[in-house]
ZAGUTOR-785798 format. One record per residue (C-alpha): z, y, x negated; residue number from 1. Coordinates in pm, 1 decimal, padded with zeros to 6 digits. Each point is the difference from the previous one (the first is absolute). Layout:
{{Z,Y,X},NUM} ...
! end
This chain:
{{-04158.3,02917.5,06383.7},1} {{00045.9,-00399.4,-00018.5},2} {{-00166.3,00003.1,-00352.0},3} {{00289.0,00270.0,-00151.1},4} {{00260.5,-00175.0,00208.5},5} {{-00095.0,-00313.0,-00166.3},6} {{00021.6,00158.6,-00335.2},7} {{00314.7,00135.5,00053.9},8} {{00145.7,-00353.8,00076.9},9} {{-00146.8,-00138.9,-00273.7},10} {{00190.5,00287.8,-00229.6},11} {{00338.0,-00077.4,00160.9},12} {{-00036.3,-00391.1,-00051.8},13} {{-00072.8,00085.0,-00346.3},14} {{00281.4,00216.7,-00029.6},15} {{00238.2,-00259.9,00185.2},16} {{-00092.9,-00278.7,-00248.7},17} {{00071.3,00271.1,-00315.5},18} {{00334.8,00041.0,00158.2},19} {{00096.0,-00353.4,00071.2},20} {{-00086.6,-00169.5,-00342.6},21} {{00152.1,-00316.5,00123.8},22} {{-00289.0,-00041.3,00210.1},23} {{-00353.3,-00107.3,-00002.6},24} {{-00032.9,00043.6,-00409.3},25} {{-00165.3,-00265.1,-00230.7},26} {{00182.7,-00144.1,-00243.4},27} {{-00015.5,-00055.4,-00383.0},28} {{00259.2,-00134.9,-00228.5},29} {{00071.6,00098.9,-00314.3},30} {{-00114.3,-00354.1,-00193.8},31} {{-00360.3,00141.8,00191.3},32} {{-00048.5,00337.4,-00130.8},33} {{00104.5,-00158.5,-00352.8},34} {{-00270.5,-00274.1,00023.2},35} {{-00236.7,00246.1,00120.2},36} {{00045.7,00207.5,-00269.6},37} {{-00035.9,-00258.0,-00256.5},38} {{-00316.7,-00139.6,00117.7},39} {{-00146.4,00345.6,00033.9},40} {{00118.0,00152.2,-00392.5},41} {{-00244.5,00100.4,-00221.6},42} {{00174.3,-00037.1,-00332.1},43} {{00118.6,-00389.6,00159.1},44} {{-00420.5,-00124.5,00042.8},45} {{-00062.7,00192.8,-00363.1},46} {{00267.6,-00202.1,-00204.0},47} {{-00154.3,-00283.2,00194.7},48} {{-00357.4,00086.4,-00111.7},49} {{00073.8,00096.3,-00334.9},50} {{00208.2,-00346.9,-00075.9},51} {{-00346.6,-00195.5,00129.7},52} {{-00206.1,00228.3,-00267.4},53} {{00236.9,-00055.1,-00271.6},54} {{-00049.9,-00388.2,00077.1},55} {{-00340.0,00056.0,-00049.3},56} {{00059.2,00134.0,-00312.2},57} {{00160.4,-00275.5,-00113.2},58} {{-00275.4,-00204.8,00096.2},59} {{-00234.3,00238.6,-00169.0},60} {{00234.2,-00014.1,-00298.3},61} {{-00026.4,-00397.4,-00042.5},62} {{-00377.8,-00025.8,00032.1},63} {{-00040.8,00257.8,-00267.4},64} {{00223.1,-00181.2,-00233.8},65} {{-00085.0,-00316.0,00121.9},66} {{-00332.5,-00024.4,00109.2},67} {{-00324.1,00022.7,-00217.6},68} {{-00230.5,00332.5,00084.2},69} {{-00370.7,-00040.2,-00001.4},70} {{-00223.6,00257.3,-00026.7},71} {{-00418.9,00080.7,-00024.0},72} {{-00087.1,00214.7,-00284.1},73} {{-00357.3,00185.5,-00084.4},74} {{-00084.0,00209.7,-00284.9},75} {{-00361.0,00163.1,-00073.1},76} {{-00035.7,00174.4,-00364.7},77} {{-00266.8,00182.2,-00112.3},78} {{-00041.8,00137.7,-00306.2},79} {{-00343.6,00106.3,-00106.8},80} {{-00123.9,00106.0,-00359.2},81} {{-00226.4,00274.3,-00084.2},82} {{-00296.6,00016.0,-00206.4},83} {{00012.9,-00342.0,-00081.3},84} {{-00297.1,-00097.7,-00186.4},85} {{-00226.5,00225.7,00171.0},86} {{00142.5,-00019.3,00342.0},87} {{00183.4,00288.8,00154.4},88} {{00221.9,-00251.8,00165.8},89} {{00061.0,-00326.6,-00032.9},90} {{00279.3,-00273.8,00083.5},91} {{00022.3,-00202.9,-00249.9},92} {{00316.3,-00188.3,-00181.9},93} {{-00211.9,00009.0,-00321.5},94} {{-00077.9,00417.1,-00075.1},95} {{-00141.4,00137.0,-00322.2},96} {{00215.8,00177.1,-00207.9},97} {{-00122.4,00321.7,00068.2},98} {{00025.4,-00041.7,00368.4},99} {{00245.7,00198.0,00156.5},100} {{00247.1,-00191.3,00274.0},101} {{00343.9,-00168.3,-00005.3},102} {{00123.6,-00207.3,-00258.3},103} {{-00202.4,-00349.7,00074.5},104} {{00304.5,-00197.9,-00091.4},105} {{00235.4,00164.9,00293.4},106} {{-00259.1,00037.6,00256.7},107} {{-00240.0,-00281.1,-00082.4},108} {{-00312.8,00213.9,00179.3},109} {{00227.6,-00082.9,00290.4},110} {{00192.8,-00203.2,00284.1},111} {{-00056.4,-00240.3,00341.4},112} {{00283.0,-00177.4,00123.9},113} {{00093.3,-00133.6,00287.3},114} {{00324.0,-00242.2,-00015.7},115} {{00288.0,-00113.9,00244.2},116} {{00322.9,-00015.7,-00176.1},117} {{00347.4,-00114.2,00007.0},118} {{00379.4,00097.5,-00110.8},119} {{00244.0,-00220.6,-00004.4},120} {{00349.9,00169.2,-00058.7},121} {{00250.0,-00343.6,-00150.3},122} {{00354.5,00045.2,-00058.5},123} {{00042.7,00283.4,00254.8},124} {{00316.8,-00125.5,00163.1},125} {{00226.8,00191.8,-00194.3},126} {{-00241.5,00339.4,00059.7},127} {{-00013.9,-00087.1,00376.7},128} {{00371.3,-00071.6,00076.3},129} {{00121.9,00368.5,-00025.6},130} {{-00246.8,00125.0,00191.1},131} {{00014.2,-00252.2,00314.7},132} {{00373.4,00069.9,-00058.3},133} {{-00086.3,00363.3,00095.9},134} {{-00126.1,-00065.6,00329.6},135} {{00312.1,-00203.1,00071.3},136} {{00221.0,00292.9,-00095.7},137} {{-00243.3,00238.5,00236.4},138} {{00024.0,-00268.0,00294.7},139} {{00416.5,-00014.7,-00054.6},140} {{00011.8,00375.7,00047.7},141} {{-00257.1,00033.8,00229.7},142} {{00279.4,-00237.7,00203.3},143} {{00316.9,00215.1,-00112.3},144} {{-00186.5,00320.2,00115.4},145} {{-00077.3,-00181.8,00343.1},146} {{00332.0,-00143.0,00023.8},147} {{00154.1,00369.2,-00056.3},148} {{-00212.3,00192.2,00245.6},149} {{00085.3,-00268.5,00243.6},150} {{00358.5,00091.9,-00015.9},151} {{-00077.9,00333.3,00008.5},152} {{-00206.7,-00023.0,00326.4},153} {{00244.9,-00199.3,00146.4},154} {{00266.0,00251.8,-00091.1},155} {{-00210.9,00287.7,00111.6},156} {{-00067.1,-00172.5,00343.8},157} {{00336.7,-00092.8,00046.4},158} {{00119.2,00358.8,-00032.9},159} {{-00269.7,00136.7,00236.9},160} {{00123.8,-00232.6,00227.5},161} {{00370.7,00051.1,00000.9},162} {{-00049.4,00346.2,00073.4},163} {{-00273.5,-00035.2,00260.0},164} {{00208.1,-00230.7,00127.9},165} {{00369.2,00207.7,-00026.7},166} {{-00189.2,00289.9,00217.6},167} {{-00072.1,-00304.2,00238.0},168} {{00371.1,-00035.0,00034.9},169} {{00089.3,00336.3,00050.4},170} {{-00257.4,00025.2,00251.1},171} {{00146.3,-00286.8,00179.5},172} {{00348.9,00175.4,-00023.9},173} {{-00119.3,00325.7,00097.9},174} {{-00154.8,-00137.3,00285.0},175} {{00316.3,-00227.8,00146.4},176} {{00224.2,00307.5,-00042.9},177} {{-00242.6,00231.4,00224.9},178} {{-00012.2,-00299.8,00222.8},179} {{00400.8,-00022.1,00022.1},180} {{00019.6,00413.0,00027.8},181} {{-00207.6,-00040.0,00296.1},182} {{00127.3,-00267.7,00186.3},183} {{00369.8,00235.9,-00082.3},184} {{-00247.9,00335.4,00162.7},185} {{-00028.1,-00182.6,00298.9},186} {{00383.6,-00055.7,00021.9},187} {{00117.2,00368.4,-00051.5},188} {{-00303.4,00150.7,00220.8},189} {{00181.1,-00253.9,00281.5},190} {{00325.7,00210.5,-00116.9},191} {{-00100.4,00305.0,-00031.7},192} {{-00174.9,-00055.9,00355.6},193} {{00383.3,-00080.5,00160.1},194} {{00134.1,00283.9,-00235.6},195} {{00218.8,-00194.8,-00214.9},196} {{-00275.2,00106.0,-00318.6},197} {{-00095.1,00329.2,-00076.6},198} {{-00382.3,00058.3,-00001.9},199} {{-00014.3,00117.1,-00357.4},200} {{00117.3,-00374.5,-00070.0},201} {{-00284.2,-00117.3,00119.9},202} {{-00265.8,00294.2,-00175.1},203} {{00240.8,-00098.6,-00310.0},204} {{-00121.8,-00392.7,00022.0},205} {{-00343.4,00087.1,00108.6},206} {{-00045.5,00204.1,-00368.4},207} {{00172.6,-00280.1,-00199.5},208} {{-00279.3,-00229.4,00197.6},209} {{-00259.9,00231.1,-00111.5},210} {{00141.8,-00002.9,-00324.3},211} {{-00099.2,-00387.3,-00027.0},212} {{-00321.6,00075.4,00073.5},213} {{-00049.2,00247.0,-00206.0},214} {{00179.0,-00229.1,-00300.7},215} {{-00260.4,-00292.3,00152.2},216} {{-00308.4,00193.6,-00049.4},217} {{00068.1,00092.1,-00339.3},218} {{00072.7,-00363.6,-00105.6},219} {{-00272.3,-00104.0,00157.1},220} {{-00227.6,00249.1,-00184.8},221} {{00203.5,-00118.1,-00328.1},222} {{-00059.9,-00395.4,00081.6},223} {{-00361.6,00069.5,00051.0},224} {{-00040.9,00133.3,-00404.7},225} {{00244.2,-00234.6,-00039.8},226} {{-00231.0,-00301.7,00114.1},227} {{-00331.1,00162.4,-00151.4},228} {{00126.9,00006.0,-00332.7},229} {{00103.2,-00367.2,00033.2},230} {{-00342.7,-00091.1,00136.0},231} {{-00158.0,00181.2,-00246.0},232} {{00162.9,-00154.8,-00268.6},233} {{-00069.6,-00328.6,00169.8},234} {{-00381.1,00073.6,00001.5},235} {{00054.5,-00063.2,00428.8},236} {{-00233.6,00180.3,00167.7},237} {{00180.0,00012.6,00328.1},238} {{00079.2,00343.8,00208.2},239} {{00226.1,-00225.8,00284.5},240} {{00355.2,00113.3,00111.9},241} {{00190.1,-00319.3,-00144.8},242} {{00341.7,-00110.5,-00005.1},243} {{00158.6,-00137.0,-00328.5},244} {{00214.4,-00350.5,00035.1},245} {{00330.7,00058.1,-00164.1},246} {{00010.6,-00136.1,-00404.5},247} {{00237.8,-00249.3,-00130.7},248} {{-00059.2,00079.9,-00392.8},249} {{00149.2,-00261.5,-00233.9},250} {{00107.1,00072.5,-00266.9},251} {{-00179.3,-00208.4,-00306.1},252} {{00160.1,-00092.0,-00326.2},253} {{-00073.3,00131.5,-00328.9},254} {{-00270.4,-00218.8,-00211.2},255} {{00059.6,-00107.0,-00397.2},256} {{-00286.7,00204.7,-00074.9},257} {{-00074.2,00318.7,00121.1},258} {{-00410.1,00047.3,00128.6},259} {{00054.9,00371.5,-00138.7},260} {{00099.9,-00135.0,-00374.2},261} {{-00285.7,-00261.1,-00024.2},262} {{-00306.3,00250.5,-00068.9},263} {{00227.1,00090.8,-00348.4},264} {{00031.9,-00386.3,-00069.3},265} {{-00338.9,-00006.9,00015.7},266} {{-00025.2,00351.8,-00201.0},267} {{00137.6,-00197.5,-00247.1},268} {{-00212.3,-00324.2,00000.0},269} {{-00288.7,00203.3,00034.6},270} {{00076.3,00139.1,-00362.9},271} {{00051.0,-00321.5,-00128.4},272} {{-00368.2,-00136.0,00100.5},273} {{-00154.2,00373.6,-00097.2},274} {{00124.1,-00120.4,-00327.4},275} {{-00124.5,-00355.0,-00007.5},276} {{-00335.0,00143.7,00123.8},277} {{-00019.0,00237.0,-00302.4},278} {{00061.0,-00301.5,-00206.1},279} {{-00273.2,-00173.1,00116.0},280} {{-00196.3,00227.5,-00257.5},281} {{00134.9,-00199.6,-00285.3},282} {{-00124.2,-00329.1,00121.1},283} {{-00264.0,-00180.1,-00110.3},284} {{-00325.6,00027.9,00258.1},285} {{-00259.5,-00275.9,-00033.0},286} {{-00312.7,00019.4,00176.5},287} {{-00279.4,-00263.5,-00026.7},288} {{-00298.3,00130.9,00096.9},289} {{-00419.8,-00202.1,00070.5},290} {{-00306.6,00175.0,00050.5},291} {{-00353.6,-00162.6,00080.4},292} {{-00355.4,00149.1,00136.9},293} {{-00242.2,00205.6,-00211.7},294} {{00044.8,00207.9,-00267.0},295} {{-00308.1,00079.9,-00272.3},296} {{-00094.1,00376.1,-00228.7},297} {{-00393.9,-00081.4,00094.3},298} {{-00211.2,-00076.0,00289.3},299} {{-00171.6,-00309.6,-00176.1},300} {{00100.7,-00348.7,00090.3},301} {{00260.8,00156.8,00204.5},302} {{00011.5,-00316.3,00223.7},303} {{00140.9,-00168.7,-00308.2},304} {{00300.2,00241.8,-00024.8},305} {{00212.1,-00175.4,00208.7},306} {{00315.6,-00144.2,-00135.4},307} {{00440.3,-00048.2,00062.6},308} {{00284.0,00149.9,-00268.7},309} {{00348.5,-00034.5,00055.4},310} {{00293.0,00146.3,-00198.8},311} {{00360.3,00074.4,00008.8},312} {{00172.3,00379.5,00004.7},313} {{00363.7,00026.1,-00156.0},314} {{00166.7,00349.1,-00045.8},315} {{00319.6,00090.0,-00068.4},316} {{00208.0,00328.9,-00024.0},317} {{00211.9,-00049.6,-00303.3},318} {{00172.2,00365.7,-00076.5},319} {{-00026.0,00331.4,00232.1},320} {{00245.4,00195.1,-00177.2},321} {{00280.0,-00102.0,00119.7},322} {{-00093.5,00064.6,00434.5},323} {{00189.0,-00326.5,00097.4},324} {{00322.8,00140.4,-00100.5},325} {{-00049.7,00290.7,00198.0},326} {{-00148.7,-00136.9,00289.1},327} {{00359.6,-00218.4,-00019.6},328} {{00218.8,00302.1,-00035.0},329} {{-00204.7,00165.7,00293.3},330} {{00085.1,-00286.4,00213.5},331} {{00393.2,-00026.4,-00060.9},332} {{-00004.8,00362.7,00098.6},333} {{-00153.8,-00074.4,00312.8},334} {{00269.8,-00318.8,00057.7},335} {{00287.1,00245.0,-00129.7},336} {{-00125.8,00252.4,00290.1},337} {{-00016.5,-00326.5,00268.9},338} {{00351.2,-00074.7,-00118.6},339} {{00141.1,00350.4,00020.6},340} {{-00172.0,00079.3,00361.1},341} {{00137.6,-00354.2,00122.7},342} {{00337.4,00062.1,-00103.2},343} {{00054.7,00349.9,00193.8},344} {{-00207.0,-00135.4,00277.2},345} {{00193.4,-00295.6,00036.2},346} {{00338.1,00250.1,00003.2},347} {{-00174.1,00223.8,00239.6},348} {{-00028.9,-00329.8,00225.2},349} {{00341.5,-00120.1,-00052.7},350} {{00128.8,00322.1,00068.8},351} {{-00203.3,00003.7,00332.3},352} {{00108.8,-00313.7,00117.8},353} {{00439.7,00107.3,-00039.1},354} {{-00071.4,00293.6,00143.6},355} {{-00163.7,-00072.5,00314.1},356} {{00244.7,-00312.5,00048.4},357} {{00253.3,00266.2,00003.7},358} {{-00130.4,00196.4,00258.1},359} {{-00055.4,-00276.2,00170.0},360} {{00318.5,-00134.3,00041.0},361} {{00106.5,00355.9,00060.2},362} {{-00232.0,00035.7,00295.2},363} {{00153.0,-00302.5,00158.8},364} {{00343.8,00094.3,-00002.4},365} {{-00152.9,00355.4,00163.0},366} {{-00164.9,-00169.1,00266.9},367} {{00264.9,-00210.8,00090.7},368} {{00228.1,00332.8,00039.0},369} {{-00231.4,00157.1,00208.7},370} {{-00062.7,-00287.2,00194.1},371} {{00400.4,-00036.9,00048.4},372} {{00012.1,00415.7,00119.8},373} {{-00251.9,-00083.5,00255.5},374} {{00118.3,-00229.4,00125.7},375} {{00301.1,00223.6,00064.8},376} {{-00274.8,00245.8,00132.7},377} {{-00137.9,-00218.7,00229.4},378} {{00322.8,-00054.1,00215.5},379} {{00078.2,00330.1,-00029.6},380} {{-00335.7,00084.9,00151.8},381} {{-00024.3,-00261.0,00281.5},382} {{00376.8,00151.6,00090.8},383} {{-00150.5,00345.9,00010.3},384} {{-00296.1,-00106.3,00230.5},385} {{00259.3,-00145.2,00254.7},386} {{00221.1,00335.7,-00038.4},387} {{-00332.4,00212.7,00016.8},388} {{-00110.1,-00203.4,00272.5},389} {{00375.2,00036.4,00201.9},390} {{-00015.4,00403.8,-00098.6},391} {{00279.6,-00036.6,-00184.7},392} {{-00140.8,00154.8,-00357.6},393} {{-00210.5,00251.0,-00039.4},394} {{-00381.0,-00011.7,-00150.5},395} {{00040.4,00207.9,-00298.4},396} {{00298.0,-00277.8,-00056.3},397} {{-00258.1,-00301.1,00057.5},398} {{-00278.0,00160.1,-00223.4},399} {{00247.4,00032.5,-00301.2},400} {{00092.6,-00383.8,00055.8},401} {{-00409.9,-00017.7,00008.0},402} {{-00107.8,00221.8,-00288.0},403} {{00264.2,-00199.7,-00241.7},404} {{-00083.7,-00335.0,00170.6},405} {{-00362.3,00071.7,-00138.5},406} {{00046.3,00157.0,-00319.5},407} {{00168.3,-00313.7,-00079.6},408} {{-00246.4,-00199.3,00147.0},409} {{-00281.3,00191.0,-00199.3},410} {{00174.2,-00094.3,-00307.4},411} {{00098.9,-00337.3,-00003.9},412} {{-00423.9,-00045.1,00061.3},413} {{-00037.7,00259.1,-00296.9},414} {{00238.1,-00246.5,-00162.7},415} {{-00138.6,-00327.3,00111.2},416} {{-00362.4,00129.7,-00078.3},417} {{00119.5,00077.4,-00378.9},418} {{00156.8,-00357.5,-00053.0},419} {{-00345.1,-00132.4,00101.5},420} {{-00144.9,00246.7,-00279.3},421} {{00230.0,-00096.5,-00223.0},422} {{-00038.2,-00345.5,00008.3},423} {{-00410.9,00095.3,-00038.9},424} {{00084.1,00142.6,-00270.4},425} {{00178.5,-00281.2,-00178.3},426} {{-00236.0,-00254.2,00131.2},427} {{-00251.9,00266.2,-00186.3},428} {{00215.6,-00016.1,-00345.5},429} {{00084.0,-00333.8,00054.7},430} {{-00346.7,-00165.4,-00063.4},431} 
! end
């Protein structure tokens, strides 16, 4: 019997602390569910990773154009003749004529070799620029796409969290109105105990209490996605009740140039060096090459087969009917497509921007109405308590005071919860 009763308080503390949200909750701002999120995005550590192994590309890049390459080479020929002067097989670099084999003068009877050689690529600067240009380009949008999904995560988390957080409020509202219909119960029971209230005042106060709760339970249920999806989007691993600080958005200004127009700047770039890469076929490569070791067509005196030759490779593409000048036309396309997809993106943006600064300053001037009617409200409500408290109005005229009081109420945080969106939103556009 002690072990259930223990349970059972255990339940109702639980259930106290999910009705008083105020109370005994952890706390994490909004800058913290941001940074978590950051640190904890996949795509974020990929562009990282992938700008560190186009680096070492570029460093790959340089030694090949740069750097000689050695290399071991080994070759073993053999090409026997048959029937050579009575033998049914013989090696020789010397066969009768009527022996049957390879050509002697492209075999030689055969081949050992065993050399270490160089290449030496000289004048490669121009062939190597285009290229290590590349990897720049790749790094630069590796940082635009980073740059954009950061704005987009902080948008994303920001949103989460205004709404988490505009349940929070209404939660707290819900909960100081049930509080004030109570404290108002225990005035008209008093009455309706001398006879000055009818009874069915106070069953009429008791429901609109009930009400409350049943209006509290439900936000509670719709916080609780509410904070799951934020968490979730957060990468937080955390199942704590937890009570949001308010948010003081600012509201940033615009920059010269827009993160979401830079990937077609670079569209276009990109084209340019595609084309100075293709060109790169039309330049004269130069390679100068060494070899040294062994290298003999016979067994005999093979020791005295050793020896060094050196020589220099030039080739040059002169005429490929005429691919340069479509490779160029391919290009300008692909800048004429940049151009186009810049232009309407950067009216999309533009448009974006006016238009949420419009509703922005519209959902100021709203807020400051409501906040005006309230106020109204709010005398008009602490005279009613007094009245209701004298028995000089009735409920029903009390709960219509109350029922207006908080539809009002429930809108000017509906309306202070979409200026904070708003100005997310432009913040979002704005970068």
């Amino acid at each position: 019997m002690i072990r259930i009763t223990a349970s059972l308080s255990a339940i109702i503390v639980l259930l106290i602390l999910m009705m008083s949200p105020k109370v005994g909750m952890s706390q994490a701002s909004l800058d913290t569910y941001i940074q978590n999120a950051l640190e904890r995005n996949a795509n974020l550590q990929n562009y990282h990773i992938e700008g560190e192994i186009s680096s070492l590309e570029t460093q790959k890049l340089k030694t090949q154009y740069e750097k000689p390459q050695w290399a071991l080479t080994g070759d073993y020929l053999l090409a026997p003749f048959f029937f050579n002067k009575g033998q049914v097989v013989a090696i020789t670099a010397n066969p009768a004529t009527k022996a049957i084999g390879y050509d002697a003068g492209i075999t030689n009877g055969g081949l050992y070799s065993a050399q270490i050689n160089v290449n030496y690529p000289v004048f490669t600067q121009k062939l190597s620029r285009p290229l290590v240009k590349q990897q720049e380009l790749v790094r630069e949008n590796l940082s635009i796409q980073a740059r954009q999904t950061e704005a987009g995560i902080r948008h994303q988390i920001t949103t989460d969290y205004v709404n988490a957080f505009l349940l929070q409020q209404q939660m707290d509202f819900v909960g100081e109105l049930k509080t004030s219909l109570q404290e108002q119960s225990s005035f008209v029971r008093k009455l309706a105990d001398r006879g000055i209230m009818r009874i069915t005042d106070l069953e009429l106060l008791n429901l609109e209490i009930h009400n409350q709760d049943l209006q509290l339970q439900d936000l509670q249920g719709q916080f609780r996605q509410a904070m799951l999806t934020l968490r979730s989007d957060a990468g937080v691993m955390d199942t704590t009740l937890t009570r949001l600080p308010a948010v003081d958005l600012r509201l940033n200004n615009a920059t010269d140039r827009s993160v979401f127009l830079e990937s077609y700047r670079l569209d276009s770039l990109s084209a340019d060096n595609d084309q100075a890469i293709f060109e790169t076929r039309y330049t004269p490569q130069v390679n100068v090459f060494a070899n040294g070791g062994i290298n003999a067509v016979e067994l005999n005196n093979i020791y005295r087969k050793v020896g060094i030759s050196a020589g220099i490779h030039v080739s040059w593409l002169i005429n490929d009917g005429g691919q340069r000048d479509i490779n160029a036309q391919q290009n300008e396309l692909r800048r004429l497509m940049a151009g186009n997809q810049a232009t309407f993106s950067d009216l999309q943006i533009r448009n974006n921007r006016q238009n949420y600064q419009l509703l922005l300053e519209q959902n100021r001037r709203n807020v400051a109405l409501f906040e005006e009617q309230l106020n109204g409200y709010e005398q008009l409500l602490t005279s009613y308590k007094q009245e209701l408290a004298l028995g000089q109005i009735s409920v029903v005229d009390y709960l219509n005071v109350v029922r207006i009081y908080r539809g009002l109420q429930q809108q000017k945080i509906a309306l202070q919860t979409q200026l904070l969106l708003i100005i997310n939103e432009l913040n979002y556009w704005n970068n």
